[in-house]
C-alpha positions in Angstrom: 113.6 88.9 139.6 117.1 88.5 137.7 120.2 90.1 139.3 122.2 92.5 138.1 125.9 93.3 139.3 128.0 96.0 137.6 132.0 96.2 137.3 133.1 99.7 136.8 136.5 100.1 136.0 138.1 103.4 137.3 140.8 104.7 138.7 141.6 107.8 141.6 143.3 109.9 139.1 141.6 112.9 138.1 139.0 113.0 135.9 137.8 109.5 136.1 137.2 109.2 139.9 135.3 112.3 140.2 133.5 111.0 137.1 132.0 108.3 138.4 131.2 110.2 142.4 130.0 113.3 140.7 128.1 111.3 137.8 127.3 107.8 138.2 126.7 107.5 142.1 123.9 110.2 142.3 122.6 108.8 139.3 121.8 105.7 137.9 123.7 104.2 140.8 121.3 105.5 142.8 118.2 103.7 141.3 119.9 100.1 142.0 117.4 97.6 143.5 118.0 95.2 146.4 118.6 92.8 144.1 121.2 94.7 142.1 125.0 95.4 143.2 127.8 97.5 141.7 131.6 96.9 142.0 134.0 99.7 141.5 137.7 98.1 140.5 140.5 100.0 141.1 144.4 98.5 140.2 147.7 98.9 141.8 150.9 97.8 140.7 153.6 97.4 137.8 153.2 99.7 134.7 151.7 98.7 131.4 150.7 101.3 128.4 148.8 101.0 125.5 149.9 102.0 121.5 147.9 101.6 118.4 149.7 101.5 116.0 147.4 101.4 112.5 149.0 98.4 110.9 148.1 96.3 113.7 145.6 95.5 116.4 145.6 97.4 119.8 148.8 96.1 121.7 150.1 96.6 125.6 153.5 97.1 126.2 154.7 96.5 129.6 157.5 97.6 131.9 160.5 95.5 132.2 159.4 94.8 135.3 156.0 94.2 135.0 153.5 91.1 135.6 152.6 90.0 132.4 150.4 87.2 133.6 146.7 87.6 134.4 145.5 86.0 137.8 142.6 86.4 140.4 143.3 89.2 142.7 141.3 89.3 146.1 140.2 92.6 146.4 140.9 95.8 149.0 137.3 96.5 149.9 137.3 100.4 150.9 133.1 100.1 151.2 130.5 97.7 149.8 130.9 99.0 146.7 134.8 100.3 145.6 137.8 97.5 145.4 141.3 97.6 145.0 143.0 95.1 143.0 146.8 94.3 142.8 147.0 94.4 139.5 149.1 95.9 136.3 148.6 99.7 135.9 147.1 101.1 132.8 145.6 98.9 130.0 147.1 96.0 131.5 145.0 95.9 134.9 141.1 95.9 133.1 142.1 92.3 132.4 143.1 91.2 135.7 140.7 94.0 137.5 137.6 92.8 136.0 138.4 89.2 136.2 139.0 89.5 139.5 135.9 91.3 140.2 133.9 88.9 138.1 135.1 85.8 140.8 134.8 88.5 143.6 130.9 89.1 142.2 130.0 85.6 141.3 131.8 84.2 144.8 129.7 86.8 147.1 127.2 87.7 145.4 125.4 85.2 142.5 124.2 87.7 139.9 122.6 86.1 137.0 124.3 88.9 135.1 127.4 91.1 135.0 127.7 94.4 133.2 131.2 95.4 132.6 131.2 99.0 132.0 133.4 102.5 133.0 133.0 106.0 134.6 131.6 107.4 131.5 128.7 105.5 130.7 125.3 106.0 132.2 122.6 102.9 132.0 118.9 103.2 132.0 118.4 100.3 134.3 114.2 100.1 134.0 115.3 99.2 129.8 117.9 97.5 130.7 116.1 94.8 133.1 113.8 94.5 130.6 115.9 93.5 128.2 118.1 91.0 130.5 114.2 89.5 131.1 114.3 87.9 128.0 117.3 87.7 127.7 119.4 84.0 127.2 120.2 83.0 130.6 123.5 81.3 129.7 126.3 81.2 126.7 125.1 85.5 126.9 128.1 87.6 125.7 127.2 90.9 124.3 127.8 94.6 123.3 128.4 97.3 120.6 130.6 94.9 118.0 134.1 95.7 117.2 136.1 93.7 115.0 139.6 92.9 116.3 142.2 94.2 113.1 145.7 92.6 112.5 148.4 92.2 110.0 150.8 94.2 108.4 148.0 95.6 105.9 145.2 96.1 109.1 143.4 93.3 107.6 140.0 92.6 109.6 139.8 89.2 111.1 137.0 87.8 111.8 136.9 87.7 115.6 134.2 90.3 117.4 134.6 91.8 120.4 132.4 93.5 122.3 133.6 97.3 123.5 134.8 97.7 127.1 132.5 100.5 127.5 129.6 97.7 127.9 130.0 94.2 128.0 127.0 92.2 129.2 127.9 88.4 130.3 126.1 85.9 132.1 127.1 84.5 134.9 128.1 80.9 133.2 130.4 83.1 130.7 131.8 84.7 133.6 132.4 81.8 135.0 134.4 80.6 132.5 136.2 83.6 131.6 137.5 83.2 135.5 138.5 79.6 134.7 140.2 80.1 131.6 141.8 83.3 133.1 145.9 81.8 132.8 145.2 81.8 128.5 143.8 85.3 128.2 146.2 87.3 125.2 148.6 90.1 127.1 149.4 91.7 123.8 145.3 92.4 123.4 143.6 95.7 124.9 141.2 94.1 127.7 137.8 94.5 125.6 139.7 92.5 122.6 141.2 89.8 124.8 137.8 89.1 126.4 136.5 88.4 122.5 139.5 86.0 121.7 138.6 84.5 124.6 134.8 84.3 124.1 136.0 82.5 120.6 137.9 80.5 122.3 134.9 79.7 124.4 132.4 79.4 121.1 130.9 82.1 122.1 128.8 83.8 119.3 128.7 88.3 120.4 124.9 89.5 120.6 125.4 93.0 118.7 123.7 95.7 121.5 123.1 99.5 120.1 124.6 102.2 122.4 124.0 106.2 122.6 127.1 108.3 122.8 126.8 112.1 123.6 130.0 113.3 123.2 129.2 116.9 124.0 126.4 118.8 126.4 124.5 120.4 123.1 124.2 117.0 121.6 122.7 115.6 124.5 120.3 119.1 124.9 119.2 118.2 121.3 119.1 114.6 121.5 115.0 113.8 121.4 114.3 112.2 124.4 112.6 109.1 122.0 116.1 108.4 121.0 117.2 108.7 124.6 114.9 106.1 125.8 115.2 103.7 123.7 118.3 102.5 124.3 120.1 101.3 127.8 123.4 102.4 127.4 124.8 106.0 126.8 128.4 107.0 126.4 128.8 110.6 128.0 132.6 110.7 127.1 133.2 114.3 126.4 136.2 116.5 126.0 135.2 120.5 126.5 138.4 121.3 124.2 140.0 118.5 122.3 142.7 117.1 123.4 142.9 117.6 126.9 141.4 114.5 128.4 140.8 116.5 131.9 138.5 118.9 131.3 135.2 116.9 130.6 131.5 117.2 130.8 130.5 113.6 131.5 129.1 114.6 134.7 126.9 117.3 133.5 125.9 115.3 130.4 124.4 112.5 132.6 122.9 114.5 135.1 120.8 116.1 132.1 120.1 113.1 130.3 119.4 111.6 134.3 116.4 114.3 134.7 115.1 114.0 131.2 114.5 109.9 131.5 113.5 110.1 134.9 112.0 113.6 135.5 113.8 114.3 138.6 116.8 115.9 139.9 119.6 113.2 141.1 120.3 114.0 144.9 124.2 114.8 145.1 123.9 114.9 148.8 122.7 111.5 149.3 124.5 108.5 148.5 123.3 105.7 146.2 121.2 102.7 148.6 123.2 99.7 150.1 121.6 97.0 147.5 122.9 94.4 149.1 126.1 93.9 151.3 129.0 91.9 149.7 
Protein backbone atom coordinates (compact mmCIF):
# COMPACT_ATOMS: atom_id res chain seq x y z
CA UNK A 1 0.00 0.00 0.00
CA UNK A 2 1.47 3.57 -1.02
CA UNK A 3 2.08 6.02 1.80
CA UNK A 4 0.70 9.09 2.22
CA UNK A 5 2.08 12.06 4.49
CA UNK A 6 0.39 15.39 4.64
CA UNK A 7 2.09 19.00 5.37
CA UNK A 8 -0.53 21.35 6.67
CA UNK A 9 0.60 24.76 6.93
CA UNK A 10 -1.10 26.73 9.86
CA UNK A 11 -0.50 28.87 12.24
CA UNK A 12 -1.88 29.59 16.25
CA UNK A 13 -3.52 32.72 15.37
CA UNK A 14 -7.09 32.69 15.35
CA UNK A 15 -9.11 31.42 12.87
CA UNK A 16 -6.66 29.08 11.28
CA UNK A 17 -5.62 26.93 14.30
CA UNK A 18 -9.07 26.41 15.45
CA UNK A 19 -9.63 25.60 11.83
CA UNK A 20 -7.79 22.83 11.39
CA UNK A 21 -8.66 21.26 15.52
CA UNK A 22 -12.29 21.97 15.05
CA UNK A 23 -12.32 20.80 11.25
CA UNK A 24 -9.67 18.79 9.93
CA UNK A 25 -8.60 16.59 13.11
CA UNK A 26 -12.13 15.12 13.74
CA UNK A 27 -12.43 14.69 10.20
CA UNK A 28 -10.63 13.46 7.48
CA UNK A 29 -7.63 13.37 9.88
CA UNK A 30 -9.34 11.07 11.56
CA UNK A 31 -9.68 8.41 8.75
CA UNK A 32 -5.70 8.28 8.25
CA UNK A 33 -4.40 4.69 7.93
CA UNK A 34 -1.28 3.18 9.68
CA UNK A 35 0.38 3.80 6.77
CA UNK A 36 -0.51 7.47 6.44
CA UNK A 37 1.01 10.50 8.59
CA UNK A 38 0.17 14.22 8.82
CA UNK A 39 2.55 17.03 9.71
CA UNK A 40 1.21 20.26 10.99
CA UNK A 41 4.05 23.27 10.30
CA UNK A 42 3.93 26.10 12.35
CA UNK A 43 6.82 29.16 11.73
CA UNK A 44 8.50 31.51 14.16
CA UNK A 45 10.63 34.30 13.44
CA UNK A 46 11.47 37.56 11.40
CA UNK A 47 8.45 39.23 9.57
CA UNK A 48 7.70 38.94 5.87
CA UNK A 49 4.21 40.20 4.08
CA UNK A 50 2.72 39.62 0.99
CA UNK A 51 1.43 42.53 -1.85
CA UNK A 52 -0.09 41.87 -5.16
CA UNK A 53 0.17 44.34 -6.91
CA UNK A 54 -1.80 43.80 -10.56
CA UNK A 55 1.04 44.74 -12.85
CA UNK A 56 3.16 42.02 -11.50
CA UNK A 57 3.38 38.57 -10.03
CA UNK A 58 2.71 37.91 -6.25
CA UNK A 59 5.83 39.39 -4.42
CA UNK A 60 7.12 39.17 -0.42
CA UNK A 61 8.44 42.02 1.09
CA UNK A 62 10.44 41.45 4.11
CA UNK A 63 11.53 43.30 7.24
CA UNK A 64 14.77 44.97 7.35
CA UNK A 65 15.73 42.53 9.49
CA UNK A 66 14.47 39.60 8.18
CA UNK A 67 16.07 36.12 6.82
CA UNK A 68 15.65 36.27 3.29
CA UNK A 69 17.27 32.96 2.65
CA UNK A 70 15.41 29.57 2.64
CA UNK A 71 17.13 26.69 4.74
CA UNK A 72 16.16 23.33 6.43
CA UNK A 73 14.72 24.02 9.84
CA UNK A 74 14.61 20.97 12.41
CA UNK A 75 11.44 21.15 13.74
CA UNK A 76 9.84 21.77 17.53
CA UNK A 77 7.79 18.61 17.76
CA UNK A 78 4.79 19.57 20.29
CA UNK A 79 3.14 15.86 19.42
CA UNK A 80 3.47 13.30 16.64
CA UNK A 81 1.76 15.30 14.56
CA UNK A 82 2.22 19.57 14.99
CA UNK A 83 5.87 21.16 14.40
CA UNK A 84 7.42 24.32 14.90
CA UNK A 85 9.75 25.74 12.45
CA UNK A 86 12.17 28.73 12.91
CA UNK A 87 11.30 30.26 10.02
CA UNK A 88 10.13 33.78 8.39
CA UNK A 89 6.63 34.93 9.56
CA UNK A 90 3.84 35.32 7.04
CA UNK A 91 4.26 34.42 3.27
CA UNK A 92 7.80 34.03 3.76
CA UNK A 93 7.83 30.84 6.20
CA UNK A 94 5.43 28.28 3.75
CA UNK A 95 8.72 28.17 1.83
CA UNK A 96 11.04 27.30 4.45
CA UNK A 97 8.05 25.52 6.64
CA UNK A 98 7.25 23.09 4.14
CA UNK A 99 10.63 22.45 2.98
CA UNK A 100 11.55 21.74 6.14
CA UNK A 101 8.81 19.49 6.76
CA UNK A 102 9.24 17.74 3.43
CA UNK A 103 13.19 16.57 4.79
CA UNK A 104 11.56 16.13 8.32
CA UNK A 105 8.79 13.70 6.45
CA UNK A 106 11.07 12.02 3.94
CA UNK A 107 14.01 11.66 6.91
CA UNK A 108 11.52 9.85 9.48
CA UNK A 109 9.02 8.73 7.77
CA UNK A 110 9.48 7.49 3.72
CA UNK A 111 6.11 8.38 2.21
CA UNK A 112 5.95 7.62 -1.33
CA UNK A 113 3.83 10.79 -1.46
CA UNK A 114 3.48 14.19 0.11
CA UNK A 115 0.35 16.35 -0.03
CA UNK A 116 1.05 19.87 0.73
CA UNK A 117 -2.10 21.46 1.72
CA UNK A 118 -3.70 24.15 4.62
CA UNK A 119 -6.43 24.36 7.38
CA UNK A 120 -9.08 24.94 4.92
CA UNK A 121 -9.10 22.13 2.78
CA UNK A 122 -10.78 18.85 3.44
CA UNK A 123 -9.45 15.52 1.34
CA UNK A 124 -11.49 12.48 0.64
CA UNK A 125 -8.69 10.09 1.27
CA UNK A 126 -10.62 6.65 -0.09
CA UNK A 127 -10.43 8.89 -3.86
CA UNK A 128 -7.51 10.11 -3.16
CA UNK A 129 -5.52 6.73 -2.61
CA UNK A 130 -7.03 5.71 -5.47
CA UNK A 131 -5.90 8.01 -7.55
CA UNK A 132 -2.08 8.11 -6.04
CA UNK A 133 -2.49 3.98 -7.07
CA UNK A 134 -1.94 4.76 -10.44
CA UNK A 135 -0.45 7.38 -10.08
CA UNK A 136 3.53 8.09 -11.59
CA UNK A 137 5.66 7.05 -8.84
CA UNK A 138 8.42 9.56 -9.53
CA UNK A 139 8.93 13.07 -11.53
CA UNK A 140 4.86 13.55 -9.81
CA UNK A 141 4.16 17.28 -9.31
CA UNK A 142 0.64 18.18 -9.37
CA UNK A 143 -2.46 20.50 -8.52
CA UNK A 144 -5.17 22.97 -9.63
CA UNK A 145 -2.80 25.00 -12.47
CA UNK A 146 -2.04 28.62 -11.99
CA UNK A 147 0.01 30.48 -14.29
CA UNK A 148 2.70 32.64 -12.63
CA UNK A 149 1.95 36.61 -14.28
CA UNK A 150 4.76 39.23 -14.68
CA UNK A 151 5.68 42.36 -16.34
CA UNK A 152 4.74 45.74 -16.39
CA UNK A 153 1.53 44.86 -18.61
CA UNK A 154 0.63 41.36 -16.29
CA UNK A 155 1.76 39.46 -19.18
CA UNK A 156 1.26 35.49 -18.55
CA UNK A 157 4.40 33.59 -18.68
CA UNK A 158 4.48 30.41 -19.32
CA UNK A 159 5.55 28.75 -16.11
CA UNK A 160 2.53 26.68 -14.04
CA UNK A 161 2.31 26.35 -10.72
CA UNK A 162 0.42 24.37 -8.81
CA UNK A 163 -1.89 26.29 -5.89
CA UNK A 164 -0.62 25.96 -2.27
CA UNK A 165 -4.01 24.85 -1.29
CA UNK A 166 -2.96 21.22 -2.79
CA UNK A 167 0.22 20.26 -4.12
CA UNK A 168 0.75 16.57 -4.59
CA UNK A 169 4.71 15.55 -5.03
CA UNK A 170 6.38 12.47 -4.91
CA UNK A 171 8.88 11.66 -2.79
CA UNK A 172 11.90 11.99 -5.59
CA UNK A 173 10.40 15.65 -6.31
CA UNK A 174 10.52 16.25 -2.78
CA UNK A 175 13.62 15.26 -2.57
CA UNK A 176 14.88 17.45 -4.82
CA UNK A 177 12.99 20.44 -3.91
CA UNK A 178 15.01 19.79 -0.43
CA UNK A 179 18.33 19.65 -2.35
CA UNK A 180 17.86 22.53 -4.51
CA UNK A 181 16.33 24.41 -1.47
CA UNK A 182 19.49 27.53 -1.39
CA UNK A 183 18.00 28.64 -5.26
CA UNK A 184 14.29 28.79 -4.44
CA UNK A 185 12.88 32.72 -5.66
CA UNK A 186 12.31 35.00 -2.20
CA UNK A 187 10.35 37.51 -4.23
CA UNK A 188 7.70 34.51 -5.28
CA UNK A 189 4.55 33.58 -2.97
CA UNK A 190 5.58 29.90 -1.75
CA UNK A 191 3.07 27.99 -4.24
CA UNK A 192 4.80 30.09 -7.22
CA UNK A 193 8.35 29.48 -6.09
CA UNK A 194 7.76 25.76 -5.83
CA UNK A 195 6.64 26.01 -9.84
CA UNK A 196 9.88 28.01 -10.85
CA UNK A 197 11.53 25.51 -9.11
CA UNK A 198 9.65 22.43 -10.58
CA UNK A 199 10.81 24.18 -14.10
CA UNK A 200 13.84 24.48 -12.99
CA UNK A 201 13.68 20.77 -12.20
CA UNK A 202 11.84 19.82 -15.82
CA UNK A 203 9.18 19.10 -14.12
CA UNK A 204 5.95 19.08 -16.40
CA UNK A 205 2.42 20.14 -13.51
CA UNK A 206 -0.31 17.22 -13.71
CA UNK A 207 -3.50 19.65 -13.83
CA UNK A 208 -5.80 18.05 -10.68
CA UNK A 209 -9.62 19.43 -10.39
CA UNK A 210 -10.64 20.76 -6.90
CA UNK A 211 -14.10 21.63 -5.22
CA UNK A 212 -14.32 24.92 -3.44
CA UNK A 213 -17.52 25.64 -1.14
CA UNK A 214 -17.06 28.88 -0.26
CA UNK A 215 -20.26 29.25 1.75
CA UNK A 216 -22.54 26.58 4.01
CA UNK A 217 -25.69 26.82 1.36
CA UNK A 218 -23.36 25.98 -1.45
CA UNK A 219 -22.15 23.03 0.12
CA UNK A 220 -26.00 22.09 1.41
CA UNK A 221 -26.81 22.30 -2.33
CA UNK A 222 -23.82 20.86 -3.73
CA UNK A 223 -25.06 17.13 -5.12
CA UNK A 224 -23.28 14.74 -3.42
CA UNK A 225 -22.14 13.23 -7.17
CA UNK A 226 -20.20 16.32 -7.47
CA UNK A 227 -18.88 15.94 -4.03
CA UNK A 228 -17.51 12.54 -4.55
CA UNK A 229 -15.93 12.81 -7.32
CA UNK A 230 -13.26 14.76 -6.59
CA UNK A 231 -10.49 14.53 -3.59
CA UNK A 232 -9.92 17.84 -2.74
CA UNK A 233 -12.42 20.53 -1.39
CA UNK A 234 -11.66 24.07 -0.51
CA UNK A 235 -14.06 25.06 2.47
CA UNK A 236 -12.59 28.69 2.68
CA UNK A 237 -15.50 30.70 3.66
CA UNK A 238 -15.99 34.22 5.05
CA UNK A 239 -19.70 34.57 6.92
CA UNK A 240 -19.51 38.48 6.01
CA UNK A 241 -16.92 39.61 3.46
CA UNK A 242 -14.15 41.01 4.49
CA UNK A 243 -13.52 39.89 7.85
CA UNK A 244 -11.22 36.93 7.46
CA UNK A 245 -12.21 35.80 11.30
CA UNK A 246 -15.44 34.94 11.18
CA UNK A 247 -15.58 31.66 8.96
CA UNK A 248 -17.54 28.59 8.41
CA UNK A 249 -14.75 26.17 7.28
CA UNK A 250 -15.41 24.06 10.17
CA UNK A 251 -19.06 23.67 9.75
CA UNK A 252 -18.70 23.25 5.93
CA UNK A 253 -16.50 20.24 6.33
CA UNK A 254 -18.24 18.60 9.05
CA UNK A 255 -21.32 18.63 6.60
CA UNK A 256 -19.68 17.67 3.54
CA UNK A 257 -17.62 14.88 6.26
CA UNK A 258 -21.20 13.24 7.04
CA UNK A 259 -22.54 13.43 3.52
CA UNK A 260 -19.31 11.33 1.99
CA UNK A 261 -19.02 9.19 4.80
CA UNK A 262 -22.51 8.89 6.40
CA UNK A 263 -21.37 9.49 9.87
CA UNK A 264 -20.93 12.04 12.34
CA UNK A 265 -17.05 12.99 12.94
CA UNK A 266 -16.33 12.39 16.81
CA UNK A 267 -15.07 15.86 18.18
CA UNK A 268 -14.24 14.19 21.39
CA UNK A 269 -11.86 11.77 20.11
CA UNK A 270 -8.72 12.55 18.60
CA UNK A 271 -7.63 11.44 15.17
CA UNK A 272 -5.44 7.67 15.50
CA UNK A 273 -1.55 7.72 15.98
CA UNK A 274 -0.80 6.48 12.19
CA UNK A 275 2.47 5.99 12.76
CA UNK A 276 4.95 7.70 15.28
CA UNK A 277 7.58 10.11 13.72
Amino acid sequence: MIRIAFIIISTEEKPWSEIHRNGQVPTWLAGLHAEETYLCAYSTGSEGQSWISKTDHRRIEYGRHANKSFSIREPALTNAHHAYFDAVNGYGSLITCTLSAMNYLVQHFQPDYIVRTNVSSYWNLPRLRSFLQTAPRTNFYAGLPRRIYSGIRGRFNRTKYATGAGMIVSVDVATNFVKHHKTFSNTLIDDMAFGLQAKRLKLDLTPLNRLDLETYPAAQACAIAKLTETFHVRCKSYINPGDYLQRDDVKIMHFIHSRITGSSPNNSAPPPAPHSL
